[in-house]
N, C-alpha and C positions, 0 to 999 in steps of 0.2 A: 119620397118614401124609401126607407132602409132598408137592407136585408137583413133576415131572420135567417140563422143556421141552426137545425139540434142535429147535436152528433151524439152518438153510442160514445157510450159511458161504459167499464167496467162495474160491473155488481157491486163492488170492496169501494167506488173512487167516493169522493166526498171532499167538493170544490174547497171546503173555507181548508180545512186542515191540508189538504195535496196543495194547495196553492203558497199557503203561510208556512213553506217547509223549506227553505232557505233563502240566503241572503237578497239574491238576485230579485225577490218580489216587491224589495222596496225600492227598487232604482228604475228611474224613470227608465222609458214612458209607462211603464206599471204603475198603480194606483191602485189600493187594494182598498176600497168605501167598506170600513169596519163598521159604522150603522145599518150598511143594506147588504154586508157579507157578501158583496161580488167585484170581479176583477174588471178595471177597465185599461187598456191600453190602447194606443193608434199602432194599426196593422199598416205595413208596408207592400203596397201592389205597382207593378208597371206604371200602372192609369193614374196613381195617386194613391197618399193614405187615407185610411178612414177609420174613425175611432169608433173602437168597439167595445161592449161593455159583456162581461161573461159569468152568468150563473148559473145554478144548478136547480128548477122549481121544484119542491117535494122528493129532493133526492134523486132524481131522476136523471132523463138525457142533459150533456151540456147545452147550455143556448147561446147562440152569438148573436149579437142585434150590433147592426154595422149604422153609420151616419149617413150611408149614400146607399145606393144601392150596388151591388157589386154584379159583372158578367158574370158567367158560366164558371170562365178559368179564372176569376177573381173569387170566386164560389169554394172550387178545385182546392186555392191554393190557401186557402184561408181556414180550411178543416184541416191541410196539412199541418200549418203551421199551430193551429191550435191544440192540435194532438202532439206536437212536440213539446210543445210549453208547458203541456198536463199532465206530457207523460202517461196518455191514456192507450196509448201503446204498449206501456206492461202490464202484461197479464196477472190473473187472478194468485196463477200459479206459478210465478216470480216472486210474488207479494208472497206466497208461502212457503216458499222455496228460505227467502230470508227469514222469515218467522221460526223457521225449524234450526236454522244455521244459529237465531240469535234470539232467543223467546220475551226476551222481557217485550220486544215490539209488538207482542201480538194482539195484546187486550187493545192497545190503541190503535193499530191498524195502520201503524204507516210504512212510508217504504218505497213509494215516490217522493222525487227533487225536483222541486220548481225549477223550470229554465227557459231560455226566453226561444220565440220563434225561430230562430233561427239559429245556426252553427255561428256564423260570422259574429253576430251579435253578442254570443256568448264567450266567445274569443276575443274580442275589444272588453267586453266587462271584466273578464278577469285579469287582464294586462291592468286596467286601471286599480283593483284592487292589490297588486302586487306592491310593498314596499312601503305603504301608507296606509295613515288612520282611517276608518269607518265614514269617518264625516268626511274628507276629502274623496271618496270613493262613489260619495252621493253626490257629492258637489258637482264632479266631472261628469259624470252621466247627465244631470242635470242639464247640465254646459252644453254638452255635448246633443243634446236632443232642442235645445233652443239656440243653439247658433247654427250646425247643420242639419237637423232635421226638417223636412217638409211638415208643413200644419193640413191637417185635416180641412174638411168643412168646417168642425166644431172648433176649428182654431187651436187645435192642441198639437203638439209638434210629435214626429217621431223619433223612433232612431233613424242616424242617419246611416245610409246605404252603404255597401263598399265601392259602389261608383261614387259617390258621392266624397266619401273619405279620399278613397285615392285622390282627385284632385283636390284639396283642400291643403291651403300653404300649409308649414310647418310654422310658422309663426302665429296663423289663427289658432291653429289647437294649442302651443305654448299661452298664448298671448291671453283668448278670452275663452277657451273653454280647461284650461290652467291644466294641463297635464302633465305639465316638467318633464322631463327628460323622455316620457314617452312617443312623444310628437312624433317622430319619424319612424317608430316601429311601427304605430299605429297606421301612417300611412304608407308603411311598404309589408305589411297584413291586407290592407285593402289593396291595393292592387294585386296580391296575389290570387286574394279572393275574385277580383273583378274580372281578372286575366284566365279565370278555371283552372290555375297552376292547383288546387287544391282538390282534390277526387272526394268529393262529396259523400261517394256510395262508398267507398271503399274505405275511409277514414271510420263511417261512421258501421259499418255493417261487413266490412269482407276481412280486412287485415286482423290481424292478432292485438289480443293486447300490446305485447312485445314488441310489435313493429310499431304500432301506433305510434306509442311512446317515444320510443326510436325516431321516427319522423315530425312529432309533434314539437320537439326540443332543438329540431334545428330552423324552429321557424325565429322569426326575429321577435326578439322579450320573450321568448317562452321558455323557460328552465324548467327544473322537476318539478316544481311545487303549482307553476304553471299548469305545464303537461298533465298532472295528475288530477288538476281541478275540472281541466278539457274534458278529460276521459269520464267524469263522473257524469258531466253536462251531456255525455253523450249515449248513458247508461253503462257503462264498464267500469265496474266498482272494485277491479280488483284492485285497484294501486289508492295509494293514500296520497295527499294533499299536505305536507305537514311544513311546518314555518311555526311563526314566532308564537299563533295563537294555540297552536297544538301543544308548545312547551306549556306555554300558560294551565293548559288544561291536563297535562299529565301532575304539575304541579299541584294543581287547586281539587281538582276530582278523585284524580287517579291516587295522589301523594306520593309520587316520585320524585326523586332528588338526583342530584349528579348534575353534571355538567354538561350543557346542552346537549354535547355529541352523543351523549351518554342517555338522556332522556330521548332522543330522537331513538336511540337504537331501541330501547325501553318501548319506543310504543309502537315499533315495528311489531317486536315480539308480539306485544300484546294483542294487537290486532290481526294478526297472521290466523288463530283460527276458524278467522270469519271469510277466510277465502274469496272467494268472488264476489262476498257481501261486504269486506271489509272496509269499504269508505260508507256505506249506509251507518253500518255502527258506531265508525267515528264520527259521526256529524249527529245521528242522533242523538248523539253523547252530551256533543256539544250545544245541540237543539235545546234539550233539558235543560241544558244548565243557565242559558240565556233564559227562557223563560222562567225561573225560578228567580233571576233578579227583576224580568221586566212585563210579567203575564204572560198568558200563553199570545202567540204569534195571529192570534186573530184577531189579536187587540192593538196590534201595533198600526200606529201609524206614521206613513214614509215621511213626514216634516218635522218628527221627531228623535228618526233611528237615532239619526249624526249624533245626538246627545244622551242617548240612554249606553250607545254602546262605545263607551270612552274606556279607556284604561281604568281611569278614576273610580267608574261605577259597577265594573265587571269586577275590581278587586274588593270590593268592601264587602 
């Protein structure tokens, strides 16, 4: 017999739309069942994982229904991790705090960022999205959750741990979960994770933006556009994210011209009066504009992204 969790919900939360609000929800072990509108993924505990499946019945509290049944501190630790991934941690008046800074978001109500359980995990995801196409991006998680991850009871794999990465040759992750050149950042990220070189509390809740950053970029593979994707994964929205897809979309959206360095500065500008909101608004920017080639995101399904979001089909 399984465990059942409901946790307190925010008034404003509303599972399918906060869940389907950025990239990270279609890479494994996320599975977002577009017919039954709820998340399911394998949660990572001491004891083992266990896959869990997460809705919201008539609006209400969240539910988690686990495959096993989980202890106390398996209990603890699995509302925490679910309120990080939901981001049911900010509050009402966060959500209108942004609203006020940037109104077109307000009729639809968003303003939460999907992101996975954990810091570590979202730290390895965005190393793998760095410098590569969409579908390679799915590929490697993919990889990456069936060669290292542990299977559940239901047989479904997870992510795999940062004890787990750390010892993991550099040839496995090269070789069969294909991540080229990143193989050994990847595994000297996990060990520093495994090792607590990395301050959890302070990264995520005491330091400054400023310093963050500052420390986020001298980790190994993590550059600015890295750095600034961390920070958003971790609620600090003042820094932007910007690389090759940002030009694209100053291009196609925005219609500025110039020359990269030039469009880069272009959308600092632009974004600068959104203050402490301003990677909300860049991504919800760019949110729109995907769904206007591919439906709204509630409708996507992860065995599909690799091929709706190609260069090919984002331009036409």
């Amino acid at each position: 017999m399984g465990t059942t969790l409901q946790i307190q919900a925010p008034a404003d939360f509303d599972l399918p739309r906060d869940v389907c609000s950025y990239g990270y929800f279609l890479l494994a072990p996320n599975h977002w069942d577009v017919d039954k509108q709820h998340m399911l993924r394998v949660m990572e505990f001491d004891a083992g994982p266990s896959l869990c499946t997460i809705d919201q019945p008539a609006g209400g509290k969240v539910r988690a229904r686990f495959d096993r049944a989980l202890n106390r501190a398996e209990q603890i630790q699995a509302r925490s991790q679910i309120t990080r991934m939901l981001c049911l941690d900010t509050t009402h008046a966060e959500i209108k705090s942004f609203h006020k800074a940037d109104p077109r978001w307000k009729k639809s109500g968003v303003g939460r960022l999907f992101r996975s359980p954990t810091l570590f995990e979202d730290v390895i995801k965005t190393v793998t999205s760095c410098n590569v196409t969409w579908p390679s991006t799915v590929n490697m998680n993919r990889r990456l959750c069936e060669v290292c991850g542990r299977k559940s009871p239901s047989g479904i794999p997870s992510f795999p741990t940062a004890k787990k990465l750390a010892r993991t040759r550099v040839g496995t992750l090269r070789g069969r979960c294909r991540v080229g050149y990143r193989d050994q950042r990847i595994i000297d990220l996990a060990k520093l994770f495994n090792k607590g070189h990395i301050d959890h509390h302070w990264i995520e809740n005491v330091g400054t933006d400023d310093e963050v950053f500052k420390f986020l970029i001298t980790l190994p593979g993590i550059g600015p556009y890295a750095a600034g994707n961390i920070m958003q994964l971790m609620g600090r929205y003042s820094r932007l994210a910007l690389d090759t897809e940002s030009i694209r979309h100053g291009k196609a959206v925005l219609n500025m011209t110039g020359t990269d360095n030039q469009m880069m500065k272009e959308l600092k500008a632009h974004y600068e009066p959104f203050g402490d909101h301003k990677f909300r608004s860049y991504w919800f920017e760019i949110w729109r504009f995907y769904e206007s080639k591919a439906g709204p995101a509630t409708t996507w399904r992860r065995e599909a992204t690799a091929t709706m979001f190609t260069s090919a089909n984002l331009s036409k």
